[in-house]
N, C-alpha and C positions, 0 to 999 in steps of 0.2 A: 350055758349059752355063751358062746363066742362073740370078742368082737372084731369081724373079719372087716378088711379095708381095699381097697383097690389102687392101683398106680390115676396118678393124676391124669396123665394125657393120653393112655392108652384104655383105660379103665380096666385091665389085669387083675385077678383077684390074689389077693397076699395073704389068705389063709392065715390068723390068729394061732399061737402059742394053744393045743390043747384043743383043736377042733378037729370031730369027729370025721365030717365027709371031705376032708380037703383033698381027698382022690376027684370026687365031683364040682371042685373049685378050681383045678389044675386043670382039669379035662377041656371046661369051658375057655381056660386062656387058649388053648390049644386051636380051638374052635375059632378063638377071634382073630390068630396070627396072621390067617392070609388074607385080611383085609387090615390090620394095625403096621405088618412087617412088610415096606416096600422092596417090591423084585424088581432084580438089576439084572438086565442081558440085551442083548443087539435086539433094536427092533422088531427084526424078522422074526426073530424067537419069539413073539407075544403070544402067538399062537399056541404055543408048544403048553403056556399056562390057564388055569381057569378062570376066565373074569369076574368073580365075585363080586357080590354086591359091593360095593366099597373098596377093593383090594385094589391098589396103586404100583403102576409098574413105568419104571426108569429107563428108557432106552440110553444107554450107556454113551452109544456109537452118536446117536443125531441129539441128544439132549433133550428129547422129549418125553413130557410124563402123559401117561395114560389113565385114564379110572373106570372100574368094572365097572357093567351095571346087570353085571349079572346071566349075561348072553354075547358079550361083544367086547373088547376094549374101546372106549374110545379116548379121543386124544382131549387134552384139556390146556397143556402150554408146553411152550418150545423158550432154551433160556441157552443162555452163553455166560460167556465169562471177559472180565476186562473190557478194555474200549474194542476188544472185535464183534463186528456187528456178523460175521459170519462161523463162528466159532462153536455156534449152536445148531448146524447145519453141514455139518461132514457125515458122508459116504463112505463105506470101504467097496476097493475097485473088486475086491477077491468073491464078494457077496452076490455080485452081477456075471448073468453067461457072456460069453463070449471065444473066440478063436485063440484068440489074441489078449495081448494087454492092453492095448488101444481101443479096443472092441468092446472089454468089461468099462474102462472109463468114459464111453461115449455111454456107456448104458447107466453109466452113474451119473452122470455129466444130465441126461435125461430126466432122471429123477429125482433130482433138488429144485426146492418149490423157487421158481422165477430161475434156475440156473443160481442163485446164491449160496455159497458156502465153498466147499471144500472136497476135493476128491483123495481119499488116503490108499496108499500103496503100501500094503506089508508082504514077508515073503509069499512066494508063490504056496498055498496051499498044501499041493502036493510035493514039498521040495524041492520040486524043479526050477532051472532059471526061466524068468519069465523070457516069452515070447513076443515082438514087435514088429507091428508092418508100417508102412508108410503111411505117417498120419498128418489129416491138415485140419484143424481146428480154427473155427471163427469165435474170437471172443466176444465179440459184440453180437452172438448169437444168444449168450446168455449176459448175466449178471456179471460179468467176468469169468475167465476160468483158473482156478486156483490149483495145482497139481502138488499134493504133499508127501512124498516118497524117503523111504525110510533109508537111510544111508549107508545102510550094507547090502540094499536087495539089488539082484544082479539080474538086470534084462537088455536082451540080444536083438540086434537087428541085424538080420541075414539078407536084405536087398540091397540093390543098386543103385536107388533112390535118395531121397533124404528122409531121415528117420522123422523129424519132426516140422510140419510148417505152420505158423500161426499168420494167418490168411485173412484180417478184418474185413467183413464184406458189408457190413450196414454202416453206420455213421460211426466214421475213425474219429470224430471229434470225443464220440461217447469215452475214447479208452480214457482219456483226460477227463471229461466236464463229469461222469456218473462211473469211471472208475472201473470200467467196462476191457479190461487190461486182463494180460496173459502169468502166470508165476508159475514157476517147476523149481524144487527144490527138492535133492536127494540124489539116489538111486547110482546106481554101478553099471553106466551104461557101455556094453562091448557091441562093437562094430564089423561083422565077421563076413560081410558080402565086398562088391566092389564098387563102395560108398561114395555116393554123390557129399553128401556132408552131412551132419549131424542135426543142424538146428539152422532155420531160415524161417527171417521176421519180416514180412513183406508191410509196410507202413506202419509198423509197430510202435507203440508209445508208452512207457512207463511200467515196460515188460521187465520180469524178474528172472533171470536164470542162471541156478545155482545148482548143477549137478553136483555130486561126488567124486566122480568120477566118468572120464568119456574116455574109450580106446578104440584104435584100430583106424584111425583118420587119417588114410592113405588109400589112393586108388590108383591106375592103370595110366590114366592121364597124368596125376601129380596135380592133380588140383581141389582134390578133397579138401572139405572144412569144418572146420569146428563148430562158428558161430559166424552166420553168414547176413545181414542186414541191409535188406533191398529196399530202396525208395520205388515205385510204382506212382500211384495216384495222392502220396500224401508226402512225410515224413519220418523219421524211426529219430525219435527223439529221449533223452532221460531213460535211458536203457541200461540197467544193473547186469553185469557179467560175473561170473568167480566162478572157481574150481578146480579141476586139474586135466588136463588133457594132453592125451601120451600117445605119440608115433602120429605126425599131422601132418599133410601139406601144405594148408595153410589155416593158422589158426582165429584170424578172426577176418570177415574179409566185410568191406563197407564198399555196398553198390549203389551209388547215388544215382538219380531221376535221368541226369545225361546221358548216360552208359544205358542204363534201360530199358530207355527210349518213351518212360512215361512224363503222365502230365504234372510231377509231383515236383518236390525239390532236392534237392543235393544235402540237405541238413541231416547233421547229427549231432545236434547242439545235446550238451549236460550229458553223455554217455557215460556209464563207469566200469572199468573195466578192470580185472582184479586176477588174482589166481597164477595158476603156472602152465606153460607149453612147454612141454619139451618133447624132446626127436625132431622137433621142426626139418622139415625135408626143403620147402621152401623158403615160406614167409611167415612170422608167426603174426604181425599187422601188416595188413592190406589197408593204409589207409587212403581213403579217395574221398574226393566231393570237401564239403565243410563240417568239419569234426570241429566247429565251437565250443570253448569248454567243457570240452569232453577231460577226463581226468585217466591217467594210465597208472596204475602200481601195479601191472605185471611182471611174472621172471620166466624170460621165453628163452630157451635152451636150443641152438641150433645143432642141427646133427648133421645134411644135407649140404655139399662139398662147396656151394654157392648159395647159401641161404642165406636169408636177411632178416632179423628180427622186426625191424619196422621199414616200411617202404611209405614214404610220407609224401602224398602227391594229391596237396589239397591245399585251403585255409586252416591253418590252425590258433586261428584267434583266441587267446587268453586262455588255449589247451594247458592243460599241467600235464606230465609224467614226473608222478612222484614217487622217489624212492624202489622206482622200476628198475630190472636189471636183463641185460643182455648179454649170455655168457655162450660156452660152448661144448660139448661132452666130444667133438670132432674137431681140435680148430684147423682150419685153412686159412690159404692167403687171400683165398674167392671167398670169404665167408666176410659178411657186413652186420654193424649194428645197425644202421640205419644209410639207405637210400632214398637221394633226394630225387622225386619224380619232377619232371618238364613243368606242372604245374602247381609245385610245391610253393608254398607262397607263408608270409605271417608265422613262422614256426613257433611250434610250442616253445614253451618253458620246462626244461630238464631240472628239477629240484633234488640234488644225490642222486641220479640215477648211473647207477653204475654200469660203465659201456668198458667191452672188452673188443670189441672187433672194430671199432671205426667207423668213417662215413664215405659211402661212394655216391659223389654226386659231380655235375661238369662244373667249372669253375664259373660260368655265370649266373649259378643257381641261387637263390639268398642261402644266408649262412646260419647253420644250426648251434644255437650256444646253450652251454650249459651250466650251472652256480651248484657249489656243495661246499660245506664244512669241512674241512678237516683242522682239528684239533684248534687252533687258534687263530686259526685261515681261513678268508672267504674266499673262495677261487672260481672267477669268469675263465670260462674255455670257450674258445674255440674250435669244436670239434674236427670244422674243415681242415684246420689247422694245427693239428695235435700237439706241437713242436714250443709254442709257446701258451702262455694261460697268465691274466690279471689276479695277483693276487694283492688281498688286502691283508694289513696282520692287526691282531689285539689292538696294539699301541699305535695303529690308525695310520702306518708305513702301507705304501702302496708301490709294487714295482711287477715289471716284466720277468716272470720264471719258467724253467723248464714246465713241460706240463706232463709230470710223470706219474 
């Protein structure tokens, strides 16, 4: 007689040294694995397995566990990870039908409990580049919408439209008070029709967008854009930019309540703006209205015979550009780092931004000045004025210098 033992938590028989039927001790663990060993696969795949009495399955993709009962899965808890409260609740877009790639994430976008969570973008299935039609998304239709794209998958927009617009139509106060806010981050977006612009945030608030990459931002008129931000009925306030966008008309353009002709205001207080433009054909900022503390460290590349990296024709209260730079892969004598518009007013603060092309503005415009390090130097410019610049030195010597 044997003394045969079993595993503690799974109760597995471990057949004793010298016992006869451990063929029918072996047999039995065998028996108990599909309800002891939990199965891991996307959701949708539950079906594909037997729900045993007991047997426990992981959906990978949404983070929920299932428990047989023998004819059915059913669900028992949903779980995330860290402080995201939505992290336990992602989609993949490739799972959902559709035409389009806008098509499958509305259809993903549909099927997250309350709109909460996350819509994930990996390559096109079939290896193809995905496909893209003009899409307008309400985030305050849902929980917000979250878009997490993978940063080498490459999808096309062949119209003449704008590829993306996020269009708040219930209570704009939600994207702030419940979070009810827009995020796109990834993807290799090419531009191949004759493009109105890329991305337009019509009252937008604490929206995130961080492409990989955006091309082909160039149209027929010359006034295609990158990243386009319209007041209408509200605000577009604390709004995250970065990325890289290549061959532009204009790369970022701010359309305040004035010009719109809505009820809303002129603000784009706390904006941040980051990344690179270059080929700029025209302008790579548009800035208009009150860009309050809005913060700049872009490096916008003009390529276009009269372009201008920033066109600053607004308030710029306690704005920074920090460490931004405006260079040229074309230069000309019509080429500007910054023009002052008619109602340029309060100008930023230039922190080291490095300006290579100058300022064109009429001489009763206020004056654009800029402060940088170099080596043991503090040095006030003025930009209108190129010719000379305040510098301060180490040993606390203050005088009038070239400003070269």
């Amino acid at each position: 007689m044997s003394n045969d033992e079993s595993t503690g938590n799974h109760g597995y028989n471990t057949p004793a040294k010298g016992t006869k039927d451990w063929g029918r001790l072996l047999n039995e663990n065998f028996s108990l694995l599909d309800r002891g060993v939990e199965i891991r696969d996307a959701a949708a795949n539950r079906n594909d397995y037997e729900p045993k009495n007991g047997a426990k399955f992981l959906a990978i993709d949404t983070k929920t566990v299932y428990l047989g009962d023998g004819s059915e899965w059913r669900e028992f808890a949903t779980f995330g990870s860290g402080g995201d409260d939505t992290a336990g609740n992602e989609v993949f877009a490739s799972e959902y039908d559709g035409a389009t790639l806008d098509e499958r994430i509305d259809a993903a976008l549909a099927d997250l409990p309350n709109g909460q969570g996350r819509v994930r973008v990996g390559p096109n299935p079939d290896g193809t580049v995905w496909q893209w039609s003009a899409w307008t998304v309400d985030p305050t239709a849902y929980s917000g919408v979250h878009i997490d794209i993978d940063r080498n998958v490459r999808i096309e927009y062949q119209g003449d439209g704008v590829a993306i617009t996020v269009d708040p139509a219930g209570d704009l106060r939600s994207q702030d008070t419940f979070g009810h806010r827009f995020t796109l981050e990834g993807g290799i977006w090419e531009n191949t029709g004759n493009t109105t612009g890329w991305f337009r945030g019509i009252d937008v608030n604490r929206a995130v967008v961080h492409p990989a990459h955006v091309s082909g931002l160039t149209n027929d008129a010359g006034d295609c854009f990158g990243i386009q931000l319209r007041n209408n009925a509200y605000w577009s306030e604390d709004v995250d930019v970065d990325g890289k966008y290549v061959d532009v008309d204009v790369g970022v353009d701010l359309v305040p309540a004035s010009m719109t002709g809505g009820s809303g205001t002129d603000s784009f207080h706390d904006c941040r703006f980051f990344g690179t433009f270059t080929g700029v054909q025209n302008y790579g900022f548009r800035w208009e209205g009150e860009p309050f503390d809005v913060v700049c460290g872009a490096t916008v590349i003009l390529a276009g015979e009269e372009a201008t990296a920033h066109y600053l024709n607004g308030n710029f209260q306690d704005a920074v550009f920090q460490g931004s730079d405006s260079e040229s892969i074309n230069p000309t004598d019509t080429q500007s780092s910054f023009e002052l518009g008619p109602d340029y007013y309060h100008g930023p603060l230039l922190l080291n931004h490095t300006d290579h092309r100058g300022v064109d503005s009429a001489s009763d415009i206020a004056a654009l000045f800029g402060i940088e390090v170099q080596g043991q130097q503090l040095r006030i410019k003025n930009l209108n004025r190129p010719e000379t610049a305040f510098t301060m030195y180490r040993d606390g010597t203050v005088d009038f210098t070239s400003n070269e």
